[in-house]
N, C-alpha and C positions, 0 to 999 in steps of 0.2 A: 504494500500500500504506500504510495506519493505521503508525504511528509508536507507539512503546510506551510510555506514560507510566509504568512501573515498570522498573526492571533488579534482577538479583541483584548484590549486591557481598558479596567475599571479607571477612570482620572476622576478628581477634586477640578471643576474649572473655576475659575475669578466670576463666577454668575452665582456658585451656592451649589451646581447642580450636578449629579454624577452621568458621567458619560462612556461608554467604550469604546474605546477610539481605536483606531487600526493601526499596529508595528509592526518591526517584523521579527519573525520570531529568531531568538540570539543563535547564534550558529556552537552548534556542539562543541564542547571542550573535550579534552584530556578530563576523565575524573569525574562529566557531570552528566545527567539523564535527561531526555523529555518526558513531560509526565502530560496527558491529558486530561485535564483537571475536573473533578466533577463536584466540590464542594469549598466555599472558603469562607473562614473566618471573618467578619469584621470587629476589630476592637475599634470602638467608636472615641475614646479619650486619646488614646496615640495617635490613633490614622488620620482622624477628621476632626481633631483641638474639637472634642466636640461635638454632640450632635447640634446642640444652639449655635455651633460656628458655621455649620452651613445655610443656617436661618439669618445671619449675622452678613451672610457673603451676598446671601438673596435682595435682603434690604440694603445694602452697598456695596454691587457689585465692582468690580477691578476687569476691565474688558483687558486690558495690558498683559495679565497674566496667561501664564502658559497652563496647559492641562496638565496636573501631577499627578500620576501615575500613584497606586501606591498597593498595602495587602503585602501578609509577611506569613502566612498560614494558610496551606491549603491541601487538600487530597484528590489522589486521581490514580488512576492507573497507567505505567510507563509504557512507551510508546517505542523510546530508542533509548540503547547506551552509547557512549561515548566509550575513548579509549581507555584501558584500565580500570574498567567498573565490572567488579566480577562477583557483586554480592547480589545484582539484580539483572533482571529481564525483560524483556518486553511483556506486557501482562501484569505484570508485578502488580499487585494494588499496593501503594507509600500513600505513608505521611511526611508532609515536605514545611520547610520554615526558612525563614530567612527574608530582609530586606534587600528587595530589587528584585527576588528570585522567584517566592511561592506566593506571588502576588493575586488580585482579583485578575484572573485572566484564562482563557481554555486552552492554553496551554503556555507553557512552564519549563525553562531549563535551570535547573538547580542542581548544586554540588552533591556527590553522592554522600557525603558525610551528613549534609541535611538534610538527611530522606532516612526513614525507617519503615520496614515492613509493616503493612497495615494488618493486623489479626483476621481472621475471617469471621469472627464475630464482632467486628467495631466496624461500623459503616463511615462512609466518605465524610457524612456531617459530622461525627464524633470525632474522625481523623481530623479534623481541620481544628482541631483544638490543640494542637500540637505545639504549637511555638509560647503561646499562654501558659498552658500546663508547665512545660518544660521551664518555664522564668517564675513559675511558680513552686515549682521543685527545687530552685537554685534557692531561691528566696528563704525555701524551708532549706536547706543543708547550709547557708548561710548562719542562720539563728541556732545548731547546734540542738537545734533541744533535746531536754532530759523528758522520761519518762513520768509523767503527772502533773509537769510544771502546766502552770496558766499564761495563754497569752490575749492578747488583744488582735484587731483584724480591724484599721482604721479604713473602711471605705469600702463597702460590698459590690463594685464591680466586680469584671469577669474574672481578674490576678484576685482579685480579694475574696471571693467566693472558692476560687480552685487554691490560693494558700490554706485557708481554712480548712478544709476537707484533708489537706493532706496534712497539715497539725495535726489535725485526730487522728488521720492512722498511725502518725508518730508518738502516740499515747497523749496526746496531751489536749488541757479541757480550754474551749476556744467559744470567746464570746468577740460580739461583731459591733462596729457603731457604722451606722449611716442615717441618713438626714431622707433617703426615699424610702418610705412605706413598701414599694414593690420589692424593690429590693432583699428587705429585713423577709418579706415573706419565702422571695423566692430561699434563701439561705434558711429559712424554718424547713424547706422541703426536702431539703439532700440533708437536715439533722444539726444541726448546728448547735451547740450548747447553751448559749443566752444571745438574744438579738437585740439589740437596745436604739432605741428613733434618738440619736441624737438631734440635740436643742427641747427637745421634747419631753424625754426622761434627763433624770439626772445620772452621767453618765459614770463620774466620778464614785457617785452611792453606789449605781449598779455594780460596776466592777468591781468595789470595794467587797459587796455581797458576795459576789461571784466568787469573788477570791478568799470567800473567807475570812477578810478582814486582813489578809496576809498580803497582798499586793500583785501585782503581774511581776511575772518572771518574764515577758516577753513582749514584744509587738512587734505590729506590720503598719509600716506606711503605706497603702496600697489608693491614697488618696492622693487629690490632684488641687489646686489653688491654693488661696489665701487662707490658712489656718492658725495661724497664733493661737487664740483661744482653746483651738481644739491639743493643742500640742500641751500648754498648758496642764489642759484635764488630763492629757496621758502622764504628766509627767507627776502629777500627785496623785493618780490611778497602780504606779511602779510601788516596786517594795521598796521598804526604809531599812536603810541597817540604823542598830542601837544609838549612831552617833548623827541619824539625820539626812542622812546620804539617801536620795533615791537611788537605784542599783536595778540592774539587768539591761537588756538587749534590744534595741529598736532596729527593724530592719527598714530601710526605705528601697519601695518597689515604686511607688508610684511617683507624679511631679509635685508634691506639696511645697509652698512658697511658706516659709517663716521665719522670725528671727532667731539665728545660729545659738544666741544666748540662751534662749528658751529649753535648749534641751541641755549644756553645756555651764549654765551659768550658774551660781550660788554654791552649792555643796554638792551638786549632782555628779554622780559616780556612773554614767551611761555609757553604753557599748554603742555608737553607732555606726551600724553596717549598710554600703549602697548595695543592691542589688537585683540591678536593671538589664539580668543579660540570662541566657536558657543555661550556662554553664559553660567550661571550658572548652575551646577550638571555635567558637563559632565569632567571626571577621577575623579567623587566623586562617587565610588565603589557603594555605599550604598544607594543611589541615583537612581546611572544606572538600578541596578535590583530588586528596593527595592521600598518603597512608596516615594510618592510626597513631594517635599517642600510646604507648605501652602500655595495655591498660593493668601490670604490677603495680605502675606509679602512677595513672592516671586511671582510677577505677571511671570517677564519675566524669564524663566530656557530657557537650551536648548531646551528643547522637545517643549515648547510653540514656542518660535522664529521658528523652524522646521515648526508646526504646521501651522502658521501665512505666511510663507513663501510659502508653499504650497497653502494656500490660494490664496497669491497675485499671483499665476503661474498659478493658476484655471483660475483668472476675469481677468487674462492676463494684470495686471500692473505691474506684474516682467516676462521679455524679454528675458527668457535662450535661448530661440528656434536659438535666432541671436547669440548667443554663439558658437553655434554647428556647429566647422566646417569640422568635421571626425565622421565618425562609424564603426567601424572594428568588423568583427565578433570575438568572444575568440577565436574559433579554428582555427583564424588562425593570433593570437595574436604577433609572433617577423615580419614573411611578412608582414602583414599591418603595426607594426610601419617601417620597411624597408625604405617602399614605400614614406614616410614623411619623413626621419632624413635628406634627399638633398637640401627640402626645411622646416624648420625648422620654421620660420616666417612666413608660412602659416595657421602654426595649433594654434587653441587656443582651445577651448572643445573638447575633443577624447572622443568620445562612446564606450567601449567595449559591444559589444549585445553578447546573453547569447544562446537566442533562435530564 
């Protein structure tokens, strides 16, 4: 079968409005696969600043601007291998990840170390959860935790719903703060230990409770804007040692903007860790399309976390399915986001299907 020298890709234009526009599809490397793609991810804070920023672009449009391309997670079944790719086939059903690469688009040349075998029981839509999962897997082997500790889950989008879930199968009791009501529910569905409306409850009492009065052993930055105040609450929600110190680990996954003092300043004794990436080798060029880190010394890379993640979406102890709250077909990719930007807090995982 002829190989396609065009594909559609999903763009952001200067009007608000999403479009697929026509390129051509990257010519095969050394190392990398095409994949025909049949489901992908939209994370709507990374990709699109926002679902309200393409409401924002509508009412002041920029005709100047070029169409941005964009999508970093998606599933398909391979099409062609390139040179030295001996782990896969044409056929193959993968899960694929990566910026530039496993973008919104019907097809897809990505480095083979971005790609993992798809399970025969996880479908194309669960596969495309793959690059979230996996920066949510970092997120947790970042934070170390011990078995029983308490954490916190600042912000229940998609990284902050899927840290969650995998806190607790790392033993540990995990309560959540967000400010959308949908949210706090979809997170009661996949189990979640305490859900609290922040501004709403008091967040600082509830934890407090949660934790017994003993404090968080942990948290997740999985939130995005201006939060002082809310930084604040986490940081007298942390445990105290004898002399005053709040004490334990804050991870930052997501964009939150606040002042550096807030978490650092008076007597505060805090671990903070970024961790905005699916795990080791991935934008390590040589890597992507190249051989293995040894995995004696490099148990966990990206492609394993991938790997691992996918598992857990097999035996059904990672919960994407309650994630998914939209499926739009591509072709008819700016109408179906339309149909959502009115209610904006209704959507958390967007499906674009392929086929």
């Amino acid at each position: 079968m002829a190989i396609a020298t065009k594909r559609k890709v999903a763009a952001v234009c200067g009007d608000g409005h999403l479009r697929a526009i026509e390129k051509d599809v990257p010519e095969l490397q050394h190392g990398t696969i095409l994949v025909d793609v049949h489901a992908s991810l939209v994370s709507p804070g990374t990709e699109l600043n926002g679902w309200r920023g393409l409401a924002r672009n509508r009412q002041n449009p920029d005709s100047g601007a070029a169409p941005r391309p964009f999508g970093y997670s998606n599933a398909g079944i391979v099409r062609q291998i390139g040179e030295g790719v001996t782990e896969f086939k044409p056929g193959d059903r993968v899960a694929c990840v990566g910026a530039g690469y496993a973008m919104h688009t019907d097809l897809a040349v990505v480095p083979h170390h971005l790609a993992v075998a798809l399970p025969d029981k996880v479908t194309f839509a669960q596969g495309a959860y793959a690059m979230l999962a996996a920066t949510a897997m970092h997120t947790v082997r970042r934070g170390e935790p011990a078995l029983g500790e308490s954490v916190c889950v600042l912000g229940l989008g998609l990284v902050g719903q899927l840290t969650g879930q995998l806190y607790q199968l790392a033993g540990n009791f995990v309560i959540g703060w967000d400010q959308v009501e949908r949210r706090l529910q979809i997170a009661k569905t996949w189990g979640i230990d305490r859900a609290v409306h922040a501004g709403t409850e008091d967040e600082v009492a509830a934890t407090r409770s949660f934790t017994r009065g003993l404090g968080l052993d942990a948290a997740v930055m999985a939130n995005a804007g201006e939060c002082d105040q809310t930084v604040d609450n986490l940081v007298r929600s942390m445990k105290v040692s004898p002399d005053g110190h709040p004490m334990g680990r804050i991870m930052i996954v997501g964009w939150p903007t606040f002042r550096f003092a807030n978490l650092i300043g008076g007597m505060n004794n805090l671990d903070i860790r970024r961790c905005s990436r699916t795990g080791p080798g991935y934008h390590d060029e040589a890597w992507e399309a190249g051989p293995a880190y040894p995995p004696v010394f490099m148990r966990w890379t990206t492609r394993t976390n991938l790997e691992l993640c996918m598992r857990l979406i097999e035996e059904g102890r990672l919960n994407v399915d309650s994630l998914t709250t939209h499926r739009i077909p591509f072709s008819d990719l700016d109408a179906g986001i339309d149909r959502l930007l009115d209610e904006p807090d209704s959507m958390l995982g967007v499906i674009f299907e392929y086929h």
